[in-house]
Wavefront OBJ file of the C-alpha trace (Angstrom):
o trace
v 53.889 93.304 7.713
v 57.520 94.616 6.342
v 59.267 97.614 8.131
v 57.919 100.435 6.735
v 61.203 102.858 6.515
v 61.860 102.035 9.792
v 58.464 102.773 11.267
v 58.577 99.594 13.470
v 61.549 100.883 15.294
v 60.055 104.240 16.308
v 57.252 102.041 17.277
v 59.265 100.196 19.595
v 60.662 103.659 20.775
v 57.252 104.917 21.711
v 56.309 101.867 23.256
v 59.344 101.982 25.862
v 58.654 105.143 26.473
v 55.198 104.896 27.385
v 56.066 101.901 29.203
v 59.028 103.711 31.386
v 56.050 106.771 31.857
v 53.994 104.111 33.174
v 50.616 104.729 30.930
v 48.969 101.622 30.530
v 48.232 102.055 27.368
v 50.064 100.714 24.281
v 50.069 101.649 20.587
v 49.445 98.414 17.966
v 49.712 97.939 14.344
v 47.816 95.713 12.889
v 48.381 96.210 8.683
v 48.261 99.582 7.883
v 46.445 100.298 11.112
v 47.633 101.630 14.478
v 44.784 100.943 17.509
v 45.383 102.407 21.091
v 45.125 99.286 23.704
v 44.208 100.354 27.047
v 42.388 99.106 29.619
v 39.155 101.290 30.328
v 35.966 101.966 32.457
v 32.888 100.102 31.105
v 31.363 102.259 28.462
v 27.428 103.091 29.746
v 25.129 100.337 28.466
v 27.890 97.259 27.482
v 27.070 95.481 30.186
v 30.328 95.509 31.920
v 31.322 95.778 35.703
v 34.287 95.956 35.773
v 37.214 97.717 33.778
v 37.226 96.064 29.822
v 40.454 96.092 27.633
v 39.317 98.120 24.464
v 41.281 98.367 21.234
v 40.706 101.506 19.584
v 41.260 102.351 15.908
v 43.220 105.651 15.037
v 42.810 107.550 12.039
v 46.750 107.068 11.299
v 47.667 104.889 8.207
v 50.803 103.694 7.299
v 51.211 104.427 3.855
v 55.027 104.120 2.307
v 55.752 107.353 0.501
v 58.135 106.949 -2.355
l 1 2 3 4 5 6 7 8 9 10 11 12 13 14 15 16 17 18 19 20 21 22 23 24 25 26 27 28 29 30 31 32 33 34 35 36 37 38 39 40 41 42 43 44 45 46 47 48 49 50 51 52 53 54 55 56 57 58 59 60 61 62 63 64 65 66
């Protein structure tokens, strides 16, 4: 997973600035992916009591324009 253009440092940018806005959510790139990590209510019917950590997929790809 190579810098893409210098994605990874606005990544890092957003991250410290959700951080310092204290969200508790973070953003996560995984390939060409970015998920939204956040810890969430139990969606109806999991099975879950208590608050889950979910990873959710975004529709945002990284693609390297050139």
């Amino acid at each position: 997973m190579g810098n893409i253009d210098g994605f990874d440092d606005l990544l890092k940018a957003a991250q410290k600035r959700l951080k310092t806005a204290k969200t508790r959510v973070t953003i996560r790139r995984k390939r060409d992916v970015l998920y939204l990590r956040a810890t969430l209510p139990p969606k109806p019917g999991s099975g879950h009591v208590r608050p889950h950590r979910y990873e959710l997929p975004t529709s945002c790809l990284l693609v390297k324009m050139g």
